[in-house]
N, C-alpha and C positions, 0 to 999 in steps of 0.2 A: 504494500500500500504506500504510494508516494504520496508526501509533504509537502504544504504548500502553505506559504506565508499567508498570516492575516493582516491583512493590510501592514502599517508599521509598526505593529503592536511588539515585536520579537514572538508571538503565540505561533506555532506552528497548527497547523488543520491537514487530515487527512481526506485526498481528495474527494470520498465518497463521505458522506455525513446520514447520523440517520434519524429521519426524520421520525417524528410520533404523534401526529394529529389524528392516527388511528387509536392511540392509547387510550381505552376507557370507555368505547364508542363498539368498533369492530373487530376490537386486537384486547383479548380481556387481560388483567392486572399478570397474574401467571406467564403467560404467554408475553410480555411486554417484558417483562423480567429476561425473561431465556432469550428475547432478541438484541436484548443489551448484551448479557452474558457472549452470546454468541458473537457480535457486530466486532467489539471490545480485543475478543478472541483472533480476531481476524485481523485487525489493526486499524478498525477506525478507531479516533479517539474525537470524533465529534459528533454531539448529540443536541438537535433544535426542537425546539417546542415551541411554547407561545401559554399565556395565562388565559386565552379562549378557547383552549383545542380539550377534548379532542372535537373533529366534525362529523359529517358525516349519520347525526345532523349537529350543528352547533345550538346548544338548547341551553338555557339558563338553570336548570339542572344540572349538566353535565361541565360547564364552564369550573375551569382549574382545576380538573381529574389526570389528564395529561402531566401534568407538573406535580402534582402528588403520589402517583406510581411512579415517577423518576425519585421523587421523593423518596419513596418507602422502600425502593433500590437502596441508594443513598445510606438508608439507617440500614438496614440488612447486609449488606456490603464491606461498608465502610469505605469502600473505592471511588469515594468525591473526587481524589486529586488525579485519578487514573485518565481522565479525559475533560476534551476541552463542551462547555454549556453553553447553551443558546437559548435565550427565550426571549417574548415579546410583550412589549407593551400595545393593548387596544388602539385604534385609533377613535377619532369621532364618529358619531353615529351607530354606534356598534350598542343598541339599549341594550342588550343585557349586561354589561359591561358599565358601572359607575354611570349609567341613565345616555352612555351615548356621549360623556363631556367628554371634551378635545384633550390631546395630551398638554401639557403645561406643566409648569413647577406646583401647582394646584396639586396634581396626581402622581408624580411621578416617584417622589418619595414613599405613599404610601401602596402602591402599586408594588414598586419593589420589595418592600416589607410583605407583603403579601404574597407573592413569586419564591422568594428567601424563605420564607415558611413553610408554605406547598412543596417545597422543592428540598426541602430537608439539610438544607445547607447557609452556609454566610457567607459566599460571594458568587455570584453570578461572572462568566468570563465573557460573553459578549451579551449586552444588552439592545435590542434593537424597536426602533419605533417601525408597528406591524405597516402604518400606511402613514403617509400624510395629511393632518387637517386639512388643507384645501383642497384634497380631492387627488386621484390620481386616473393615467390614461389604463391602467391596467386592470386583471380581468374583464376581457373585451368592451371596457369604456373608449375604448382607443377609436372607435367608429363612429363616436360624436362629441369627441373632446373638445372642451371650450373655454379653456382657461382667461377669456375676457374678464367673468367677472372676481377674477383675484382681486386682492388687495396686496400690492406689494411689501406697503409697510408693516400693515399687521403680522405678515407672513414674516418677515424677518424680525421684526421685535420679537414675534411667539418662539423662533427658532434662538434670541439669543436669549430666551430666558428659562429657553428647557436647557442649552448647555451649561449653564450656570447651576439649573438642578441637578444636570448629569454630574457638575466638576465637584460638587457636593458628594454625593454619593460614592466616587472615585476616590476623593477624599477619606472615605468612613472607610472604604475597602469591600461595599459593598457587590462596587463594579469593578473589571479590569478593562471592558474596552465597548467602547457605544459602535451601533450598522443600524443601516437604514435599511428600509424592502418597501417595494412598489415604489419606488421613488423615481425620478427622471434625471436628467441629466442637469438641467438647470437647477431644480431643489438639491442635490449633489452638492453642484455645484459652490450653491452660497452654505450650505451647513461646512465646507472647507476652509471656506472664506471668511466665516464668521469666530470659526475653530482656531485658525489661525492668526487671528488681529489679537485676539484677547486670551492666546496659549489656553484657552479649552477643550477640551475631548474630542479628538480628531476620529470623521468616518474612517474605520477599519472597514466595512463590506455593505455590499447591498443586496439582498435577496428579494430575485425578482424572478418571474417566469423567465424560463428560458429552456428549449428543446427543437426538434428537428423539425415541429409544426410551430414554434411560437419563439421567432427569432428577433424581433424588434430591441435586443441590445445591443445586434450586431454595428450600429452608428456611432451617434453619440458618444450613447451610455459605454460603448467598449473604448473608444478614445482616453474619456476618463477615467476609467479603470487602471486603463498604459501608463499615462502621464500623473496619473496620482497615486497608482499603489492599493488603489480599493478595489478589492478582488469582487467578483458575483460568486455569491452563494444561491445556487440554482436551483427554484421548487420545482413540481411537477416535468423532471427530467426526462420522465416518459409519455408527456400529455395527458393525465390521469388516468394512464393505462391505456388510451387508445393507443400507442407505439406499440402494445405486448403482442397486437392482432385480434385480442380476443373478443373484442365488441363486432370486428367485420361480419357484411353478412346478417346486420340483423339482431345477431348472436348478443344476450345479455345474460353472460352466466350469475346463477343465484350467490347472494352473499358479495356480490362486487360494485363497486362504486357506483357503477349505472343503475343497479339495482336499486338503490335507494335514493338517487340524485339522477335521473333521467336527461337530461339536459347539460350534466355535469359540466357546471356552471357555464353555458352558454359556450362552451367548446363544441358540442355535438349539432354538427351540419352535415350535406351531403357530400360537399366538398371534404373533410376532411376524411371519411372514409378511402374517397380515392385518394389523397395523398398517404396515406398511411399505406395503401396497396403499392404505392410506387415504391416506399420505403422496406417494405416486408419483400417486394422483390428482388431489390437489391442487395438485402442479406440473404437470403438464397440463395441469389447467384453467386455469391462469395463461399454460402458453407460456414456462414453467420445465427448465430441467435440473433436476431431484431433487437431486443431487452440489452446486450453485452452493446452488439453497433450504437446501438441510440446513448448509453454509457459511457465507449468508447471515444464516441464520436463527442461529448462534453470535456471527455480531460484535454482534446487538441486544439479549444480556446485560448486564445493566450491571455486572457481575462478572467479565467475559470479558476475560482480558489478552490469550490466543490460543489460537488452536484447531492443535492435532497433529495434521497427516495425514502418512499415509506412500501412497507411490507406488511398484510396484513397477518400473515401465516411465515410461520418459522421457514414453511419449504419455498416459499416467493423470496424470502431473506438469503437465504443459500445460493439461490440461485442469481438473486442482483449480485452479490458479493464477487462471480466470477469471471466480472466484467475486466476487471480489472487486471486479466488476465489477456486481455483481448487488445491488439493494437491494430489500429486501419492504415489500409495501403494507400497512397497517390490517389490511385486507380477508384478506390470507393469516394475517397473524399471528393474529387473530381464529379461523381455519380449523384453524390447526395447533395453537391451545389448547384448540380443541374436540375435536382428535384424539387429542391428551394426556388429555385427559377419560374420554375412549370406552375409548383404550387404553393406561391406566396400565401404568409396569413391565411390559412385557412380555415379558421375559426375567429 
């Protein structure tokens, strides 16, 4: 398993990370346990969550169960210091979550406190704001984004008085290093810029979509990445399983994402079936798992700190894991940026 810097933090990150917004939801407390044990075993040492998850559905009942089976790891264990932690703070609008209020210095101390508890430990190593209070182009808002009615100033007063609560918290030792997700290249931008005038908590990562159907960081957002050191931590690696194949066709096996979220979150079009068929052929023809290529195919980002997958069962875990054993030729990558070509955004 190769290492890969988190931003300039010195924290090293191994390139696969693993995700747990199944924990507590479709991946019960037992079974969440043995995919740490196992992930750990294998050489990740980085594990993301969030204090909304699990999903799947995300329900006001079920909010902070995710982070309290890492938790209860945690005390059973004793293996806090064995890897590196990831969770998040809500954004605005999110009512079950503190009524929906925006992040601020307001929430952000007690938020933590809250996360640090659930989570069975006293320091969080990356702390990351889940989205941005003014809105963001991602999970397919990007098809009527209208950032006109920003406010610029509020947006950057709000941003320097959450790093003021972040440099607090960094201070207590609560935190070792702040990331952003869903963010854009210009919000990036200024949380850099603001981080920087006033020596406060510099972005280490951004975790955004990113996979063979949902390439929109390739601009920008990868630019910055280059020139600044903020790596992408990449959710939905394999388009929420449509890259596995197994929705083609129609096909909704029992117990899986689609199963309970039909529309998985507005990914599922027609279009995308057929791009996925272009991509399932070209592992094929190579003598590829699909699941390892669409994997593979994320470590050869030069923006790529690591890729997010979740596993809902031990044997889907085993088997993402051997991705990493898989390296692409010329000849494929060549293949799959001609299928980017054909079949742009297709969701």
């Amino acid at each position: 398993m190769k290492m890969n810097p988190l931003g300039r933090t010195g924290l090293q990150i191994s390139e696969l990370c693993l995700g747990t917004m199944t924990f507590g939801t479709q991946t019960t407390e037992a079974d969440s346990h043995a995919q740490i044990d196992y992930a750990l075993a294998a050489g990740v040492n980085f594990i993301d969550t969030a204090e909304m998850y699990p999903v799947n559905p995300v329900s006001q009942e079920t909010v902070g169960h995710s982070e309290e089976i890492i938790g209860n790891w945690n005390a059973k264990t004793g293996r806090r210091g064995d890897y590196i932690l990831a969770t998040k703070h809500s954004g605005e609008g999110l009512a079950i979550v503190r009524d929906g209020a925006p992040i601020s210095s307001k929430t952000i101390a007690s938020t933590i406190e809250g996360s640090l508890q659930r989570l069975k430990t006293d320091y969080i190593d990356l702390y990351q704001f889940h989205w941005p209070n003014r809105g963001s182009y991602m999970f397919r808002k990007n098809w009527s984004y209208d950032p006109s009615g920003q406010n610029k100033e509020e947006t950057l007063a709000n941003m320097v008085d959450c790093l003021q609560a972040l440099q607090q918290q960094v201070d207590k030792g609560n935190i070792r290093a702040f990331g952003l997700s869903n963010e854009s290249a210009w919000g990036t931008a200024q949380w850099l810029r603001l981080a920087a005038e006033a020596n406060m908590p510099r972005v280490a990562s951004i975790q955004n979509e990113y996979s063979l159907l949902c390439r929109m960081y390739d601009t920008d957002l990868a630019e910055l990445s280059i020139n600044e050191d903020v790596g992408l931590l990449a959710f939905s690696p394999l388009g929420t399983g449509l890259l596995t194949g197994k929705y083609q066709g129609g096909v909704v096996p029992e117990g899986s994402r689609k199963a309970i979220n039909p529309e998985l979150g507005g990914r599922h079009s027609p279009r995308v079936y057929d791009a996925v068929g272009v991509y399932l052929d070209i592992a094929d023809r190579h003598g590829l798992d699909v699941v390892h290529m669409a994997l593979a195919w994320c470590r050869t980002r030069p923006f790529m700190a690591s890729a997010i997958f979740g596993a809902t069962t031990m044997e889907q875990l085993k088997h993402l894991l051997k991705s990493v054993e898989v390296e692409l030729s010329n000849e494929i990558l060549v293949e799959i940026d001609q299928a980017q070509r054909a079949y742009p955004l297709p969701y």
